[in-house]
N, CA, C and O atoms as CSV, one atom per row, in Angstrom:
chain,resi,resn,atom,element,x,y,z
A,1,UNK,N,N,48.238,89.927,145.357
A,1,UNK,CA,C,49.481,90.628,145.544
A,1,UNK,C,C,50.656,89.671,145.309
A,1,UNK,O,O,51.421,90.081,144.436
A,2,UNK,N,N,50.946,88.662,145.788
A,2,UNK,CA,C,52.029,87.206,145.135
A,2,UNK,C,C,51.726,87.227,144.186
A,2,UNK,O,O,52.621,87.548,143.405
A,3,UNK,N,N,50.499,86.961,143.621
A,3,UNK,CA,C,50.533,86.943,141.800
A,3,UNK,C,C,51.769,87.897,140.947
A,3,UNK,O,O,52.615,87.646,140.087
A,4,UNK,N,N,51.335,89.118,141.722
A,4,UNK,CA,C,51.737,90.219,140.852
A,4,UNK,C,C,53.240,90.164,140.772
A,4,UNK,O,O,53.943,90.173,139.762
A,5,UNK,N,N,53.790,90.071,142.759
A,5,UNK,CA,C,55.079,89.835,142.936
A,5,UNK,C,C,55.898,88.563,141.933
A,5,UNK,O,O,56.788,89.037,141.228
A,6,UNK,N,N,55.738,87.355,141.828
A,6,UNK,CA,C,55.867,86.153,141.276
A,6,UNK,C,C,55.860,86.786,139.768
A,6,UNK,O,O,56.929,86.757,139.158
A,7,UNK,N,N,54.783,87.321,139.174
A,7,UNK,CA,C,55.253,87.722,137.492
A,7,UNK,C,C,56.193,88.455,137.764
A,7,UNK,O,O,57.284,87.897,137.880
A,8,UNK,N,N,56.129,89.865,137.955
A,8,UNK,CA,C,57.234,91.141,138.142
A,8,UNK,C,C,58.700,89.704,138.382
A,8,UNK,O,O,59.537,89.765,137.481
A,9,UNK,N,N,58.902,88.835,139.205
A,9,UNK,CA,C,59.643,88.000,139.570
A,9,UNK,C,C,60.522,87.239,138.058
A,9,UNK,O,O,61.653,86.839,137.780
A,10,UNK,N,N,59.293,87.359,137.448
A,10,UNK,CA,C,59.766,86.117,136.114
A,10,UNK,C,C,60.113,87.023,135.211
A,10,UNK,O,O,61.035,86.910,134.403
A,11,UNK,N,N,59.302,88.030,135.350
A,11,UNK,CA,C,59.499,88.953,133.939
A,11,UNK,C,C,61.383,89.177,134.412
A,11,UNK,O,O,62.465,88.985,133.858
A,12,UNK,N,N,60.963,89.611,135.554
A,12,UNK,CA,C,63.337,90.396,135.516
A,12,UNK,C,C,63.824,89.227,135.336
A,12,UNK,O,O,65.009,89.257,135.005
A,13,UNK,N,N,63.297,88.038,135.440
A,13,UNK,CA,C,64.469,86.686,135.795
A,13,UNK,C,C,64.397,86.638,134.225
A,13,UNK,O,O,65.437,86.596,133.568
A,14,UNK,N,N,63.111,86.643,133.610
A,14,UNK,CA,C,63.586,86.414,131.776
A,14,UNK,C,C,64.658,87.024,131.206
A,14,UNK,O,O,65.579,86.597,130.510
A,15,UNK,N,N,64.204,88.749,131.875
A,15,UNK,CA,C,64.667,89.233,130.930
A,15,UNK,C,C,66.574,90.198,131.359
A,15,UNK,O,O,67.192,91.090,130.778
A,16,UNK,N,N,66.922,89.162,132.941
A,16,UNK,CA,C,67.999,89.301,132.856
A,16,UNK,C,C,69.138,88.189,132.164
A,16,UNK,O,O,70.295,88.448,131.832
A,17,UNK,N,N,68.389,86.820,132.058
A,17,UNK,CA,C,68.383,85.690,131.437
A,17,UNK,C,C,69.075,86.358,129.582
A,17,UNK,O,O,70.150,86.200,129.004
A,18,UNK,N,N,67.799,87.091,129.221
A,18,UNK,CA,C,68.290,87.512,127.802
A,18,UNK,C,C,69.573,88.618,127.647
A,18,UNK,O,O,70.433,88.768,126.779
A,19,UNK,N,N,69.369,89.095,128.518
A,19,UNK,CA,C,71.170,90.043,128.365
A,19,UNK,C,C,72.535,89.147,129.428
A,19,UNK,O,O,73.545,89.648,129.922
A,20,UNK,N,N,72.008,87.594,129.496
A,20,UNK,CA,C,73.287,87.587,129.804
A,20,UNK,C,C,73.965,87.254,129.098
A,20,UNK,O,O,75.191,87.299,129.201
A,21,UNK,N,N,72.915,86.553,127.605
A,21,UNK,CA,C,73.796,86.146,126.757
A,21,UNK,C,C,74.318,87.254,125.786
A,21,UNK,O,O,74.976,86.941,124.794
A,22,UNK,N,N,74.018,88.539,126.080
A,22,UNK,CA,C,74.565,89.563,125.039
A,22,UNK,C,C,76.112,90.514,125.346
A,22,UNK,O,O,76.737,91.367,124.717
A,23,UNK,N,N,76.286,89.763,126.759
A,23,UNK,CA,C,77.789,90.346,127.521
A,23,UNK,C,C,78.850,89.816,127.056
A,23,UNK,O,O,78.991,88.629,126.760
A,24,UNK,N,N,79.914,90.966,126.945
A,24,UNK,CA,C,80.968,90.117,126.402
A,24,UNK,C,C,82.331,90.238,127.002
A,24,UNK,O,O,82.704,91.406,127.107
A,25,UNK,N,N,83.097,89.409,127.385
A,25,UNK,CA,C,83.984,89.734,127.944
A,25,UNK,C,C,85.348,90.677,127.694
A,25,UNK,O,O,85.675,90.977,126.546
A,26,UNK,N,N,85.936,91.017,128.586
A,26,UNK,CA,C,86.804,92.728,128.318
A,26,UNK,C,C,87.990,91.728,128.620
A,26,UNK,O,O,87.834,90.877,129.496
A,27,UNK,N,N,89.338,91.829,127.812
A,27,UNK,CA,C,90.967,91.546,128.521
A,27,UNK,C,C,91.853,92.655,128.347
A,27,UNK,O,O,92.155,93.142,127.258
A,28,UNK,N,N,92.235,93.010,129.406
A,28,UNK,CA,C,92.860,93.862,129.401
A,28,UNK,C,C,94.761,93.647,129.438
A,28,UNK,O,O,95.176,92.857,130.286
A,29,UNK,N,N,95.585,94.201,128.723
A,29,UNK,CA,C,96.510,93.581,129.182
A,29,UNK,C,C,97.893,94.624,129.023
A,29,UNK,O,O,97.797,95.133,127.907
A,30,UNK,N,N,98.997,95.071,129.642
A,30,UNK,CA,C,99.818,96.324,129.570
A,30,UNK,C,C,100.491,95.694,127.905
A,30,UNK,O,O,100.741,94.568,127.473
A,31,UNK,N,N,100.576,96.835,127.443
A,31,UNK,CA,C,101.284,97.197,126.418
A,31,UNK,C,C,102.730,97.577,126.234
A,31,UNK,O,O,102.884,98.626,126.860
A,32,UNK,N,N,103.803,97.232,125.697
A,32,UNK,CA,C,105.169,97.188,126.069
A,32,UNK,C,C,105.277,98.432,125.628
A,32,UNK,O,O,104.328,98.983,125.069
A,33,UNK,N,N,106.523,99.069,125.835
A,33,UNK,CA,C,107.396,100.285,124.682
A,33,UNK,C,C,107.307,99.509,122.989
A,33,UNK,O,O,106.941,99.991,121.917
A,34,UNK,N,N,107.792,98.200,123.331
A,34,UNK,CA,C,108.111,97.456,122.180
A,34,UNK,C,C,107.552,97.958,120.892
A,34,UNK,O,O,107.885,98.604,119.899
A,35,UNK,N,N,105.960,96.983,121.705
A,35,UNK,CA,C,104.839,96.664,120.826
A,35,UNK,C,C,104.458,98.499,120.493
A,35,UNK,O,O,103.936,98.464,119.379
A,36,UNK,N,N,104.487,99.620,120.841
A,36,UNK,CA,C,104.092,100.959,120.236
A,36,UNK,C,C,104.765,101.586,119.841
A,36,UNK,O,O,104.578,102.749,119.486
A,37,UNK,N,N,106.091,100.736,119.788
A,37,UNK,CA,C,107.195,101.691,118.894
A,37,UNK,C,C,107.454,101.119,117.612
A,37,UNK,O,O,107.919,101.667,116.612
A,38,UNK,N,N,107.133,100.086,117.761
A,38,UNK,CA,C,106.760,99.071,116.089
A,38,UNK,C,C,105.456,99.336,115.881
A,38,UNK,O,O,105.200,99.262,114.679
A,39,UNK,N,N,104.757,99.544,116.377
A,39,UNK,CA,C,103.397,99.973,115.754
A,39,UNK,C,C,103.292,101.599,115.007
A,39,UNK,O,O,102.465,101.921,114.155
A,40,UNK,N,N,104.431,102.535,115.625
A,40,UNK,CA,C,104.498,103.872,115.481
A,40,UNK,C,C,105.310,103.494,114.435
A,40,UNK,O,O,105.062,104.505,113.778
A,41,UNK,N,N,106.151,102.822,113.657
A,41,UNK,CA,C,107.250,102.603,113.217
A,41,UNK,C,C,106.557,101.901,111.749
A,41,UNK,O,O,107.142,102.002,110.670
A,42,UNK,N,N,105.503,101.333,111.872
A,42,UNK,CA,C,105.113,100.307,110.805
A,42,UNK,C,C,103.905,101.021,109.788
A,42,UNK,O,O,103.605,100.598,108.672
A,43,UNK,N,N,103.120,102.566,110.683
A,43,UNK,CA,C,102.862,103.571,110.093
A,43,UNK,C,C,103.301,104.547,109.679
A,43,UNK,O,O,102.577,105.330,109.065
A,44,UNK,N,N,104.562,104.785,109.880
A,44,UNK,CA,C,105.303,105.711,108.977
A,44,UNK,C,C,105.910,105.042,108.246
A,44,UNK,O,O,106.198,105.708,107.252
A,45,UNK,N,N,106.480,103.509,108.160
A,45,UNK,CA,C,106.624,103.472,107.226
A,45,UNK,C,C,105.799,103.100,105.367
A,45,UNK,O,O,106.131,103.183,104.185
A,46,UNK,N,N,104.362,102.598,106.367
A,46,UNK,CA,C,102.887,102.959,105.685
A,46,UNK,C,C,103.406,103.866,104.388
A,46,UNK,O,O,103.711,103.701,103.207
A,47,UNK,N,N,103.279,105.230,105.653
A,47,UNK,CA,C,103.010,106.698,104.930
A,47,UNK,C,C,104.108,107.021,103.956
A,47,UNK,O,O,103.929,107.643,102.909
A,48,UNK,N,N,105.582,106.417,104.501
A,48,UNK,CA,C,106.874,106.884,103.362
A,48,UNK,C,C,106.447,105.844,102.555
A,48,UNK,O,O,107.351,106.023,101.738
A,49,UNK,N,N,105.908,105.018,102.144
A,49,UNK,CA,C,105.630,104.241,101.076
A,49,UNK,C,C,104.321,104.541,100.025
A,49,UNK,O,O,104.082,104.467,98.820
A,50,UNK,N,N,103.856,104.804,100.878
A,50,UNK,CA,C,102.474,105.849,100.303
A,50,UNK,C,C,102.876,106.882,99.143
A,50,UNK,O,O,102.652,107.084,97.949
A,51,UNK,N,N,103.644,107.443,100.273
A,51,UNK,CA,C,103.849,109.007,99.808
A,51,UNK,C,C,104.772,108.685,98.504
A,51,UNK,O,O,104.679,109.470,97.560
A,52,UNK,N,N,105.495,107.780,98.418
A,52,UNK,CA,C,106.071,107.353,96.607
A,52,UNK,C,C,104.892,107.131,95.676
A,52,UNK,O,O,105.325,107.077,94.525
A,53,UNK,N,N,104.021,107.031,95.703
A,53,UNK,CA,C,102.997,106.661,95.288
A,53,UNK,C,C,102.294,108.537,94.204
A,53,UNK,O,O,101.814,108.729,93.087
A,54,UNK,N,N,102.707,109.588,95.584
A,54,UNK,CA,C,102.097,110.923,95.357
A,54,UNK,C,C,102.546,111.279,94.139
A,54,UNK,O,O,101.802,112.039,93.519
A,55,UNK,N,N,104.093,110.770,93.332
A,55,UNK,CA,C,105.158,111.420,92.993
A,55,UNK,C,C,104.547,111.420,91.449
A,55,UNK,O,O,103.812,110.465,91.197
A,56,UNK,N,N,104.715,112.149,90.648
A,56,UNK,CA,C,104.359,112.322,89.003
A,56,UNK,C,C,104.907,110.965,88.323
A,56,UNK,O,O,104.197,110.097,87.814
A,57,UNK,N,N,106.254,110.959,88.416
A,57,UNK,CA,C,107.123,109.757,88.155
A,57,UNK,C,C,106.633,108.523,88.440
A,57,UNK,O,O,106.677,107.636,87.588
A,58,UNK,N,N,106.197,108.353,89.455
A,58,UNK,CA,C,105.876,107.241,89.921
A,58,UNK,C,C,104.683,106.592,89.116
A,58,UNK,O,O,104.576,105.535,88.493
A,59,UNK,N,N,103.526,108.018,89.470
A,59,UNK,CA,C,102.690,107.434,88.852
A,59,UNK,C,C,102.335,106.945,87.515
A,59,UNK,O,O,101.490,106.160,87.084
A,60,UNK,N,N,103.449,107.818,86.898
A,60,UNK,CA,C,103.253,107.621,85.393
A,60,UNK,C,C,103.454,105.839,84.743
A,60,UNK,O,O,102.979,105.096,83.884
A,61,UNK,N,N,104.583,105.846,85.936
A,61,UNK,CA,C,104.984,103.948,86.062
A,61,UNK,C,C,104.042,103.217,86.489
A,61,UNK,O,O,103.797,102.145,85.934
A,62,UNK,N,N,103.403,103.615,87.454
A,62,UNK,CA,C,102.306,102.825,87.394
A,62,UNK,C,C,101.282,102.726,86.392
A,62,UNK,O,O,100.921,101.629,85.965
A,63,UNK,N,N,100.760,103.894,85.964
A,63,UNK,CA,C,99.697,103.737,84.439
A,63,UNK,C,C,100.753,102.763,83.790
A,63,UNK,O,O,100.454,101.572,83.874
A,64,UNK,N,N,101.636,102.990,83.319
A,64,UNK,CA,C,102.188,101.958,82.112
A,64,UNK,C,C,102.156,100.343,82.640
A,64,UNK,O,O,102.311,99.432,81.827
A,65,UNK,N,N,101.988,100.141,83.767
A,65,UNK,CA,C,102.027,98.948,84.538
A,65,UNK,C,C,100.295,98.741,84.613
A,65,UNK,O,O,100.032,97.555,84.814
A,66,UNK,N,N,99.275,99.463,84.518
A,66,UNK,CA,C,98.349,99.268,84.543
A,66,UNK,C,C,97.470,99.107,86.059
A,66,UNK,O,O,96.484,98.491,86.464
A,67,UNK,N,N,98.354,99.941,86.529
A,67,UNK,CA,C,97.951,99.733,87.757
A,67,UNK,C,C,97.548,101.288,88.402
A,67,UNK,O,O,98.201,102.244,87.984
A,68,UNK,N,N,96.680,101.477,89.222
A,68,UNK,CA,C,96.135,102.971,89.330
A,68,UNK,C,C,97.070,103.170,90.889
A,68,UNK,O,O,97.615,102.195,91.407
A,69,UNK,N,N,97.134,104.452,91.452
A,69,UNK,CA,C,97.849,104.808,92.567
A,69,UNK,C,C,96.960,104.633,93.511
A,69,UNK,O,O,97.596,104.586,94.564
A,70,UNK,N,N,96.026,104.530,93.685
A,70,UNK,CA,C,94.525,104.180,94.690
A,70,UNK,C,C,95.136,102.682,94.974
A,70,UNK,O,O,95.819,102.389,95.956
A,71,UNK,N,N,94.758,101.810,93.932
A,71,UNK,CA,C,94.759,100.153,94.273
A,71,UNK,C,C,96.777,100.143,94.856
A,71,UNK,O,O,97.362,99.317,95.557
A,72,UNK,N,N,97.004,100.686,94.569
A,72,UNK,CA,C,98.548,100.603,95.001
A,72,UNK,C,C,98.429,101.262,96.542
A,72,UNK,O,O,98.800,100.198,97.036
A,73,UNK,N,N,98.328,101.684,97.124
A,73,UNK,CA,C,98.021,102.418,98.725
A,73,UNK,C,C,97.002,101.401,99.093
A,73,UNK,O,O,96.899,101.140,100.291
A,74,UNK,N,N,96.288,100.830,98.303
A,74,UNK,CA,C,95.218,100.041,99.314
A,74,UNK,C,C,96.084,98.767,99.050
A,74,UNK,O,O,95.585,97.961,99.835
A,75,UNK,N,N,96.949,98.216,98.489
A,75,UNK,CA,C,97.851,96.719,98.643
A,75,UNK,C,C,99.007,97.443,99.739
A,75,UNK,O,O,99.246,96.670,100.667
A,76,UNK,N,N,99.610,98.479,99.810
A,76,UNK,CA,C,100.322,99.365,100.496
A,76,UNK,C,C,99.753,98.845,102.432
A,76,UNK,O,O,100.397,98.432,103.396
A,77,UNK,N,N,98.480,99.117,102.240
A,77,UNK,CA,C,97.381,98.964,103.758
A,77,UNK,C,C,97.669,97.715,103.823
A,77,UNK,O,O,98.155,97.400,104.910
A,78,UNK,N,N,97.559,96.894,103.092
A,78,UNK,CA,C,97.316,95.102,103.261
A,78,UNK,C,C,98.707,94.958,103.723
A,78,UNK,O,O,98.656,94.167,104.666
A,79,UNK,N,N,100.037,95.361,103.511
A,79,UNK,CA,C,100.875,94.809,103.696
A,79,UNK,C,C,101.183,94.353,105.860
A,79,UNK,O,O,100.597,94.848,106.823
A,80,UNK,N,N,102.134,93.434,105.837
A,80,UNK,CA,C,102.071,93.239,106.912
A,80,UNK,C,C,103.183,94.417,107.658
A,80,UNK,O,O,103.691,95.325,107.000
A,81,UNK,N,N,103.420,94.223,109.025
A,81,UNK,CA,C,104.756,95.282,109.199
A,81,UNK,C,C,105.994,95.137,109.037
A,81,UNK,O,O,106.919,95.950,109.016
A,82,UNK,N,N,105.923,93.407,108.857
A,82,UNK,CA,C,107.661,93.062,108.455
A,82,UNK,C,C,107.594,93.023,107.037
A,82,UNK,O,O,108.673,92.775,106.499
A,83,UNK,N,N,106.491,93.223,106.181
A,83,UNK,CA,C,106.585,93.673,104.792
A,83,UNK,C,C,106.767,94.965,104.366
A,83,UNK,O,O,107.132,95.170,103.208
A,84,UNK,N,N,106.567,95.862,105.130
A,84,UNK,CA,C,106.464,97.502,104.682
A,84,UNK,C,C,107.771,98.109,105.594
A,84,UNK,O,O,108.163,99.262,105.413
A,85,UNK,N,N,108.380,97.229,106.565
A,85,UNK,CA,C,109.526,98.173,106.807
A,85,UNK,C,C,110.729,96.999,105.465
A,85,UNK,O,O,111.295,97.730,104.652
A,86,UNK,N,N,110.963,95.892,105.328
A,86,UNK,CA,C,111.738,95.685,103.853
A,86,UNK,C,C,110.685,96.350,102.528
A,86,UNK,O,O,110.516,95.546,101.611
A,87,UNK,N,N,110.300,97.103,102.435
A,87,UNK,CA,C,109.818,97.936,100.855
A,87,UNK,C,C,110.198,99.433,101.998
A,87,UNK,O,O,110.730,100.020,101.056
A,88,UNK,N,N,110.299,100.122,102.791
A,88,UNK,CA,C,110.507,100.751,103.200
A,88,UNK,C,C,112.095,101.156,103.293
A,88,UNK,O,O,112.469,102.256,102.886
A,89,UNK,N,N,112.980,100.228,103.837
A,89,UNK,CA,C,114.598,100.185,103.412
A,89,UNK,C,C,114.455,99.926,102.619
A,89,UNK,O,O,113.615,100.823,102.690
A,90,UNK,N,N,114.321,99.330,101.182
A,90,UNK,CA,C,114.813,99.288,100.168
A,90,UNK,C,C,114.355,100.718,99.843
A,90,UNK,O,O,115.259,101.329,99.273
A,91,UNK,N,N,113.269,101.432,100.018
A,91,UNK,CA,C,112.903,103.137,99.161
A,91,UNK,C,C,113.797,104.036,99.582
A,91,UNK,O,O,114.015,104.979,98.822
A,92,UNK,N,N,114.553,103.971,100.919
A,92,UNK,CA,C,115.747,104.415,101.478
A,92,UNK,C,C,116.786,104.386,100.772
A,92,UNK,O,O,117.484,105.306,100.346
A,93,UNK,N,N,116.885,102.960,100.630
A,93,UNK,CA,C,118.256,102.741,99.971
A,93,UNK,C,C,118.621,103.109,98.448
A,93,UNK,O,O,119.689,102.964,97.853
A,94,UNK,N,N,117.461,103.601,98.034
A,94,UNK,CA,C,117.427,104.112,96.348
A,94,UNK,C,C,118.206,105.640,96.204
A,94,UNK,O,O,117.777,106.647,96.767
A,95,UNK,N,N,119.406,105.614,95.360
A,95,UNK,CA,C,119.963,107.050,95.510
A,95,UNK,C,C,118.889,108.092,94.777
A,95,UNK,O,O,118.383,107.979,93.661
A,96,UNK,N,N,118.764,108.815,95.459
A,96,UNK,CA,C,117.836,109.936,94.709
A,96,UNK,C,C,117.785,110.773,93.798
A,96,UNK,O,O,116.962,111.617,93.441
A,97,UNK,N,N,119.066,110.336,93.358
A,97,UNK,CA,C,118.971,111.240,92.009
A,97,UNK,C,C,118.956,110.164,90.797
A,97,UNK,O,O,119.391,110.520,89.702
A,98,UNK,N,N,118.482,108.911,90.974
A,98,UNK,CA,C,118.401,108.019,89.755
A,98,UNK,C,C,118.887,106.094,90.397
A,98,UNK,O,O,118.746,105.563,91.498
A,99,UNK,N,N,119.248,105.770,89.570
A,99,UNK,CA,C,119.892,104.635,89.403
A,99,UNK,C,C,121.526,104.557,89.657
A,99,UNK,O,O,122.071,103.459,89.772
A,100,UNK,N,N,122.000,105.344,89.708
A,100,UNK,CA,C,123.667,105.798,90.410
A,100,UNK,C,C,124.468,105.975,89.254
A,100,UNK,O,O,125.651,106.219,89.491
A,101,UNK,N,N,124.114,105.913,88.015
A,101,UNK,CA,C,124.640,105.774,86.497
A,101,UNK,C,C,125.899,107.039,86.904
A,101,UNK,O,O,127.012,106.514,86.925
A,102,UNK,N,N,125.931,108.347,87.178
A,102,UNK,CA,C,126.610,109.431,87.507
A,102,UNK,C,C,127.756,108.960,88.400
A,102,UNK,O,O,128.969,108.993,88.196
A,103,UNK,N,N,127.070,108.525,89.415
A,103,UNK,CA,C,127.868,108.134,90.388
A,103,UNK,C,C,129.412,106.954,90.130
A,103,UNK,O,O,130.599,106.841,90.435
A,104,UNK,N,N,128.457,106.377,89.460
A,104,UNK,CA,C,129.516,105.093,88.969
A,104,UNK,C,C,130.830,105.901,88.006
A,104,UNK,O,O,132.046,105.956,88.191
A,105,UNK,N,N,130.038,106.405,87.048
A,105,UNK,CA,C,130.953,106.806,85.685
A,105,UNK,C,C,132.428,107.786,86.574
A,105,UNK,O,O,133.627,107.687,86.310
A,106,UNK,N,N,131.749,108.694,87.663
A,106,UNK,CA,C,132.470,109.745,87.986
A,106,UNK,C,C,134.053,108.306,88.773
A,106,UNK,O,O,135.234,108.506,88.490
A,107,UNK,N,N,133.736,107.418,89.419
A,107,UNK,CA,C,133.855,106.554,90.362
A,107,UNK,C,C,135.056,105.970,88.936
A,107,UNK,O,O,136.233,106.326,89.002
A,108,UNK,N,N,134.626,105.187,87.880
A,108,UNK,CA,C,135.649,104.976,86.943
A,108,UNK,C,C,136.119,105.573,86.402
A,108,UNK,O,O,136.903,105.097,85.581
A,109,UNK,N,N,135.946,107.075,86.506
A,109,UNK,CA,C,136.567,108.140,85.645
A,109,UNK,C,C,137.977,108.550,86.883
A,109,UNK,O,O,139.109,108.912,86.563
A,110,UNK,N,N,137.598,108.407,87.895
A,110,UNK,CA,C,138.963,108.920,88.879
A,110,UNK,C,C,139.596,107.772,89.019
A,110,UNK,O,O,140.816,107.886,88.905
A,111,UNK,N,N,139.102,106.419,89.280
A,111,UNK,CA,C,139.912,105.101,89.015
A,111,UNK,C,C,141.305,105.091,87.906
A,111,UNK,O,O,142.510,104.843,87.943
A,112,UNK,N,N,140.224,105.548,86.895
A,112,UNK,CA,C,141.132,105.632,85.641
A,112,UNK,C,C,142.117,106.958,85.657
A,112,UNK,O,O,143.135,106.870,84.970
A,113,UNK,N,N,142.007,107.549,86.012
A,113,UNK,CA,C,143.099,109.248,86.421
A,113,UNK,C,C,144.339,108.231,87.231
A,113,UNK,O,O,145.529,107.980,87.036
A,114,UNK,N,N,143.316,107.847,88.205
A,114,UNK,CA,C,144.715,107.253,88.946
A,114,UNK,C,C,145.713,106.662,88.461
A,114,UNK,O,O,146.908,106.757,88.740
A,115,UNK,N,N,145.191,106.063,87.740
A,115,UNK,CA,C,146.122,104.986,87.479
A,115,UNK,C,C,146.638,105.238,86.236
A,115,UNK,O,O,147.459,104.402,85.858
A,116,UNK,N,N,146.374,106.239,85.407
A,116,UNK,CA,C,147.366,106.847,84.488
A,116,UNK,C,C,148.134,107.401,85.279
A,116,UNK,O,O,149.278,106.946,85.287
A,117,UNK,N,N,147.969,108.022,85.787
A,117,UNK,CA,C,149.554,109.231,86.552
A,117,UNK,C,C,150.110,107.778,87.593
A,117,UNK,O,O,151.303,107.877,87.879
A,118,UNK,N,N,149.628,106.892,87.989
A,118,UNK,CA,C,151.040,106.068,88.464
A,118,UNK,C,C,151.291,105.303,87.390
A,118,UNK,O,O,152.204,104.596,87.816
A,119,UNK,N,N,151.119,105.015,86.432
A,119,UNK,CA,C,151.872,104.368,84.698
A,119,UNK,C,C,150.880,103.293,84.713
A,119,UNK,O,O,151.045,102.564,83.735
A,120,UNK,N,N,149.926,102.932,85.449
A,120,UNK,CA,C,149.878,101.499,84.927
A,120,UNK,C,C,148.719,101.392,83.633
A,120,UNK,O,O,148.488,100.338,83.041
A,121,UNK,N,N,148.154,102.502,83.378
A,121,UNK,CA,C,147.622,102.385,82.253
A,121,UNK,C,C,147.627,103.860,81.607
A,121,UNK,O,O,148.034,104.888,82.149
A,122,UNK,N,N,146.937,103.681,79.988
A,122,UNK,CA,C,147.352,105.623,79.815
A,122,UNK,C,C,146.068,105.362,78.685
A,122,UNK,O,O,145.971,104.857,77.567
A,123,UNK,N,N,145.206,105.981,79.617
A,123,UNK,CA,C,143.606,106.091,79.054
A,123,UNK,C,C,143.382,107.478,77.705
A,123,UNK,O,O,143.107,107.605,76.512
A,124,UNK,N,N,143.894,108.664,79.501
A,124,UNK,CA,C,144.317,110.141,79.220
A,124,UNK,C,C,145.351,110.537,78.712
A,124,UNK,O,O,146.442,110.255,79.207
A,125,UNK,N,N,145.180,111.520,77.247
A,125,UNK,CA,C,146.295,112.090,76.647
A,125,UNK,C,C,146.988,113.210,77.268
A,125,UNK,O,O,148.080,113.650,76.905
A,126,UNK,N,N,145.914,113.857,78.716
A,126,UNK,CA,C,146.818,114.544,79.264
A,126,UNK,C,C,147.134,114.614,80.391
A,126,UNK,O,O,147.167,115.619,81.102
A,127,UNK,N,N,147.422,113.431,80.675
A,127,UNK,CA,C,147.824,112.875,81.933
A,127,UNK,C,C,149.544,112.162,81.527
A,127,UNK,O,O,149.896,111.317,80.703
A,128,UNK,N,N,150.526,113.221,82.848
A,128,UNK,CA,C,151.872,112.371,82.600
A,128,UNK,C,C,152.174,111.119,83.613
A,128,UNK,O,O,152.036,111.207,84.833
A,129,UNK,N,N,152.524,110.163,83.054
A,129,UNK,CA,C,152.770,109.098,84.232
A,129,UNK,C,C,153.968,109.326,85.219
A,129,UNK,O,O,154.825,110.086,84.768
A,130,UNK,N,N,154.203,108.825,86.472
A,130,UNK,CA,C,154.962,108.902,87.099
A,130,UNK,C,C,156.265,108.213,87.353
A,130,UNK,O,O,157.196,108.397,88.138
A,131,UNK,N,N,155.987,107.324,86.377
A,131,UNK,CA,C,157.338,106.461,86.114
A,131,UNK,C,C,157.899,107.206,85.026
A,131,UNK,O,O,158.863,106.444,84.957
A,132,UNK,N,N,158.138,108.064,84.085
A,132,UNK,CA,C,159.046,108.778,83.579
A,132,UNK,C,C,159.729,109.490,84.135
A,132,UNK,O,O,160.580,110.134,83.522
C-alpha cells in the first residue's frame, strides 16, 4: 500500500513538474481614454486610406505605376499610426474636385477685374476704370 501511495506520489509530482513549465504569465494593466481613442482614430484612418484605393481613378494610377490595389492596402496595414494619420491629412487636404487648377484661374480672374476697375491695370475691354 506505500508502494502504491509513493508512485501515485511521483507520478503527480512529475507530472505537475511538466505543466509548470507550460504556464505563462498574465499582465494586466488599465487602458487610458488616450491610448483607445488613437487606436479608434488610427483605424479609420486605415479605412479612409483604404477606401482611396476602391476608387476607378485611383486604381487606374496604380496599374500604370505597376502596382495592384491588394499590395497597396496590405503596405496601407504595415503602416505605423503616426504614418497613416500624415497620408490621412494630406487625403483630406486634397480639393476634391482635382488639383485646384479652377479654383486658382477663377482667384486670378477676379484679382484681375479688380484691379482694372481701380485703373491699375486694363486686362478687360469691358471694364471702365475708376480713375476717369
Amino acid at each position: 500500500m506505500m508502494q502504491s501511495i509513493k508512485k501515485m506520489f511521483v507520478h503527480t509530482l512529475i507530472t505537475a513538474m511538466v505543466f509548470v513549465g507550460f504556464t505563462q504569465t498574465v499582465q494586466a494593466a488599465m487602458v487610458s481614454t488616450e491610448q483607445v481613442v488613437s487606436s479608434a482614430a488610427a483605424q479609420q484612418n486605415r479605412a479612409k486610406i483604404s477606401a482611396t484605393f476602391d476608387r476607378a481613378d485611383v486604381q487606374a494610377e496604380l496599374a500604370k505605376m505597376g502596382i495592384s490595389a491588394d499590395e497597396a492596402k496590405a503596405r496601407v496595414a504595415a503602416l505605423s499610426d503616426a504614418e497613416t494619420a500624415s497620408i490621412a491629412h494630406r487625403v483630406d487636404a486634397i480639393p476634391a474636385g482635382g488639383d485646384g487648377i479652377i479654383g486658382a484661374l477663377i482667384f486670378i480672374f477676379v484679382v484681375l477685374l479688380v484691379t482694372d476697375i481701380l485703373g491699375l491695370t486694363k486686362v478687360f475691354p469691358f471694364t471702365r476704370s475708376m480713375r476717369h
